[in-house]
Every structure is written in structure tokens, then in C-alpha cells.
C-alpha positions in Angstrom: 0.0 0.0 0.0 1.0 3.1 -0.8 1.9 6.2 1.6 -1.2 8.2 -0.2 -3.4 5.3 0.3 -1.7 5.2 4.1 -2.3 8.6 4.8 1.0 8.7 6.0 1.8 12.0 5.0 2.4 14.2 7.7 1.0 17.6 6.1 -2.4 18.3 6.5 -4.9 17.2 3.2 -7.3 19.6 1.4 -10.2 18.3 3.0 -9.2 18.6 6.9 -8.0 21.7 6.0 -10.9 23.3 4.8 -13.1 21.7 7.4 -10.9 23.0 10.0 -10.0 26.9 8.0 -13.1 28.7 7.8 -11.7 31.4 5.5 -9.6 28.9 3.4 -12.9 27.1 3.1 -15.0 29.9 1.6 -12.4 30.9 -1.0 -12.7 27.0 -1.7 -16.7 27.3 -2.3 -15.7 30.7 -4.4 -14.0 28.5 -6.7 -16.2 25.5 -6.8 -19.1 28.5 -8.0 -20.0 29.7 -4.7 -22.8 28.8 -2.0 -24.4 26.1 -4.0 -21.4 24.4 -3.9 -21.5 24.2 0.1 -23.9 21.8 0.4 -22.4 19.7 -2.1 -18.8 19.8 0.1 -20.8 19.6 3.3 -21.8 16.1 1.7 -18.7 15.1 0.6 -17.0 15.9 3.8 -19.9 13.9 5.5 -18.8 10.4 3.1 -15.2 11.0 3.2 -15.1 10.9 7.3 -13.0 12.8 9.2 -9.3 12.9 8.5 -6.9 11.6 11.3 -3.9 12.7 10.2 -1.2 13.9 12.7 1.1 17.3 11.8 4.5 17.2 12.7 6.7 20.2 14.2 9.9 18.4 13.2 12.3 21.1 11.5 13.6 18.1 8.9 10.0 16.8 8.5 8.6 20.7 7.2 11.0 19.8 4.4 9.8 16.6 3.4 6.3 18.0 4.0 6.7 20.6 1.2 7.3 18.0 -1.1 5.0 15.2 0.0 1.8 16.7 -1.5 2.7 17.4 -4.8 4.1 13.4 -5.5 1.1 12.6 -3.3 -1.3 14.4 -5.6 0.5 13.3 -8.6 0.0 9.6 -7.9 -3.6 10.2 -7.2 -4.1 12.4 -10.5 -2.7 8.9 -12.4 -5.1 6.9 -10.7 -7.8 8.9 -11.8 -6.5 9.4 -14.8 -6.2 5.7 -15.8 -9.8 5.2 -14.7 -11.0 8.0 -16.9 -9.2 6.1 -19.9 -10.9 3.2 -19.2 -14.4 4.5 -19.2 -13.8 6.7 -22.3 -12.1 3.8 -24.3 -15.2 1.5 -23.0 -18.0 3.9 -24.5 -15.9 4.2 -27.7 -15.4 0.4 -28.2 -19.7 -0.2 -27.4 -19.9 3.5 -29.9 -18.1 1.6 -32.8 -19.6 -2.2 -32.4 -22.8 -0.9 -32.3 -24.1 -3.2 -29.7 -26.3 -0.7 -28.5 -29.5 -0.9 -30.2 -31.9 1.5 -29.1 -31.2 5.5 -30.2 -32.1 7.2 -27.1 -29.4 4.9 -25.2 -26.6 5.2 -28.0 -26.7 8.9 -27.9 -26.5 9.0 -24.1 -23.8 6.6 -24.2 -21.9 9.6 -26.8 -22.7 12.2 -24.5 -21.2 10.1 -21.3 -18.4 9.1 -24.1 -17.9 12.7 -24.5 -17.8 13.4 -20.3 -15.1 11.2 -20.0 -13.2 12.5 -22.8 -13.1 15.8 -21.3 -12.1 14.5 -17.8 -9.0 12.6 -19.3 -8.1 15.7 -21.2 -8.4 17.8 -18.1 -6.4 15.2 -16.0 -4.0 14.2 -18.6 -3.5 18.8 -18.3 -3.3 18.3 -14.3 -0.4 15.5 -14.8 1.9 17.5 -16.7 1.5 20.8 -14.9 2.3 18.6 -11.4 5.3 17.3 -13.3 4.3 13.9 -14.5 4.3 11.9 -17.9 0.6 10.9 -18.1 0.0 7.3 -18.7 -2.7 5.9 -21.2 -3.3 2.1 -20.6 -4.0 -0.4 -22.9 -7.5 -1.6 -22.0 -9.7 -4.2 -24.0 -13.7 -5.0 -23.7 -14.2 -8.5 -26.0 -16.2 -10.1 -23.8 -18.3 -7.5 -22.6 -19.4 -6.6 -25.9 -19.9 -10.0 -26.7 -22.6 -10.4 -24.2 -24.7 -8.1 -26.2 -26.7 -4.7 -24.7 -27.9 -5.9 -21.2 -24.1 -6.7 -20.8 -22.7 -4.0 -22.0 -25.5 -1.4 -19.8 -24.5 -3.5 -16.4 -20.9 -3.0 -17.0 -21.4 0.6 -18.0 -23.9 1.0 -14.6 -20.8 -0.8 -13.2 -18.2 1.2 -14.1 -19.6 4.5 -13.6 -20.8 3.4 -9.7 -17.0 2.1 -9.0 -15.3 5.3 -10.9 -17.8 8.0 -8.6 -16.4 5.3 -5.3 -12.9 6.1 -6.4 -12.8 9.8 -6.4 -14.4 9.5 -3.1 -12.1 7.3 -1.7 -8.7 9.4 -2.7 -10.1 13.2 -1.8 -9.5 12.8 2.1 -5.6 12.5 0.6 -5.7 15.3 -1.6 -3.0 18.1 -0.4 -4.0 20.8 -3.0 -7.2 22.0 -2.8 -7.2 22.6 -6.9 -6.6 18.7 -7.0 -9.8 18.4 -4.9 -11.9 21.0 -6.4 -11.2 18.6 -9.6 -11.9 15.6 -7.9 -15.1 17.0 -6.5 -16.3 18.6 -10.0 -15.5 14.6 -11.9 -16.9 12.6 -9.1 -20.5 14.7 -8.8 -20.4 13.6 -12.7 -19.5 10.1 -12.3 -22.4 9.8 -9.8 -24.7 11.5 -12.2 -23.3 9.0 -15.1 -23.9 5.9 -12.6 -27.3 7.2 -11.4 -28.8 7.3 -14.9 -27.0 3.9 -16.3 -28.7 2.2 -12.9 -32.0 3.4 -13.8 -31.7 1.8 -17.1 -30.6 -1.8 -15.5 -33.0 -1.8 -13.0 -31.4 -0.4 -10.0 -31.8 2.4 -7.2 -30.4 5.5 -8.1 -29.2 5.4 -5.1 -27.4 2.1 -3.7 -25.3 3.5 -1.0 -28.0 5.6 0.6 -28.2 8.9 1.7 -23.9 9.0 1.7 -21.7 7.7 -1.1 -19.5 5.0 0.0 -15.5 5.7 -0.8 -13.6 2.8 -2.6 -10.0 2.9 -2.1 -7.4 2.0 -4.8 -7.0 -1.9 -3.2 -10.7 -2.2 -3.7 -11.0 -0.3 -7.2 -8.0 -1.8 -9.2 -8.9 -5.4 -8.9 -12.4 -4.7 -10.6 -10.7 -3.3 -13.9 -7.9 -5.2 -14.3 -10.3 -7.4 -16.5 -10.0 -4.6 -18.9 -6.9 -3.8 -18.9 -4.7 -5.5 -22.1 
């Protein structure tokens, strides 16, 4: 396990600090578009949990601290961004097979398509400008589109559900609150994405209940590997 899925890092993340930092909070909510974005970070403080992390005073550790967040948030932006890969090259391989029959769900499968697209270009942005080389995985879907529609709309439901879990689980380790305003943005879209596909298979819109339940990289990465060439 990693030392961002540890929490090991001794400076504070995003999300304590903003719980804690009442002024550091409202130019947050400034920048996610103001009060109606307080409820949404009330919520999403509410599923994260609190944050136990422990500050330390050490002289050599404020050093190590200063660089911490920005490898931290690096790893995490990869995660993400490998995830949002997935689910774009997904919708493009059911787009061009054609497995999807009826109009009204092809064209919302484009417009998700088209979600996702925009969330790896934004990541892919984030990666370089925190000093990474953004990875693209190789990712294949034969056997889900050989399973026809109904196959194809519960792995779609599925995907969507696990990639909202996954930004959920990483934002309590998120140092830079840019990083989580990001997070935050993508996930209330991934949970809109799985809320729809779940109607169309037959679910609740909402499985978790009234809070979303975080899925941590352990959990998540197991479930895609399938797709992944």
C-alpha cells in the first residue's frame, strides 16, 4: 500500500484543511461557483469521514512536507486518470460495435463518451502541470461486448458506480485543494453518469443511501484489471 493510500503523509490534506479553515474554506466554495457548492462539500465531507492525520513540528519533517503533496497528488491524478481512460475507451469500443440498439441509449452513451473525454483531457493537463508523464493504458472489452446490450448497460452501470467510489475514496488524501476541487467537480459527474445507467438496468439510483460509499485503490483496481490488455 502506498503512503497516499496510508495517509501517512504528515502535512495536513485539502479536505481537513478546509473543514478545519473557515476562510480557506469559503475561498474554496468561491472556486467551486459559490454557496451552491456548500452543500455539495458539506456532503462530501460527510462520506469521506474525518481525516486523522497527525502534523508534525519536526524542523527536517517541514521539508519533506513541502514535497509530499505534490508526489502525493501526482499519484492520485494517475489513478484517476487511468480510470477515466478506461471508461472513455469503453463507451468508444460499445460507440463503434454498435451493440447498442436502441437511439435514445446510443446517444447518451456519446454524450457520457464525450464526459469522460473531457475528464482525461483535463487530468492528462493536471499531470503535466504537477510534473508527471501521463499514462494511457491499454484496456480491452471483447467479452463484454460479446454479451450483447444488457451486458454492456451492467458494465457501464458498473463502471460509472465504482469510478464515482474512487474519487471519493482518494479526496481525504488530496494536499492541493485545486486537486480536490477537480476531484469534486469529476466525481459529482461520475455519480450522475452511474445514477442514470442504474435506472436503465433496473437499479436504485441510489445504492449507498443517503452518503456515497468511498472505494480505495485496493478495492477499485482489482475490478478493472479485467480490462486492462
Amino acid at each position: 500500500m502506498s503512503d497516499v493510500e496510508q495517509g501517512t503523509g504528515a502535512a495536513p490534506s485539502a479536505v481537513r484543511e478546509l473543514a478545519q479553515d473557515p476562510s480557506s474554506r469559503k475561498r474554496f466554495l468561491k472556486l467551486m461557483g459559490g454557496a451552491g457548492a456548500a452543500g455539495a462539500f458539506a456532503v462530501f465531507l460527510a462520506a469521506c469521514g474525518d481525516d486523522d492525520e497527525e502534523e508534525s513540528s519536526g524542523g527536517g519533517a517541514q521539508t519533506e512536507e513541502a514535497n509530499r503533496p505534490m508526489s502525493a497528488d501526482l499519484e492520485i491524478v494517475q489513478y484517476a486518470l487511468t480510470l477515466e481512460h478506461l471508461e472513455t475507451d469503453f463507451y468508444n469500443a460499445v460507440i463503434d460495435a454498435g451493440v447498442i440498439e436502441d437511439r435514445a441509449l446510443a446517444k447518451t452513451a456519446t454524450m457520457i463518451r464525450d464526459s469522460e473525454q473531457a475528464h482525461v483531457d483535463a487530468l492528462t493537463a493536471t499531470v503535466k502541470q504537477l510534473g508527471g508523464k501521463p499514462q494511457k493504458p491499454e484496456t480491452t472489452f471483447d467479452s463484454v461486448l460479446e454479451g450483447g446490450e444488457q451486458m454492456v448497460l451492467k458494465t457501464a452501470a458498473d463502471v460509472e458506480n465504482l469510478g464515482a467510489a474512487a474519487y471519493l475514496g482518494q479526496a481525504p488524501r488530496i494536499q492541493s485543494k485545486e486537486v480536490l476541487a477537480a476531484a469534486l467537480s469529476i466525481h459529482s459527474i461520475e455519480g450522475r453518469h452511474a445514477a442514470a445507467l442504474n435506472t436503465v438496468v433496473g437499479r436504485t439510483i441510489v445504492p449507498d443511501g443517503a452518503f456515497a460509499k468511498p472505494a480505495s485503490m485496493e478495492e477499485v483496481l482489482p475490478k478493472v484489471q479485467p480490462f486492462l490488455a
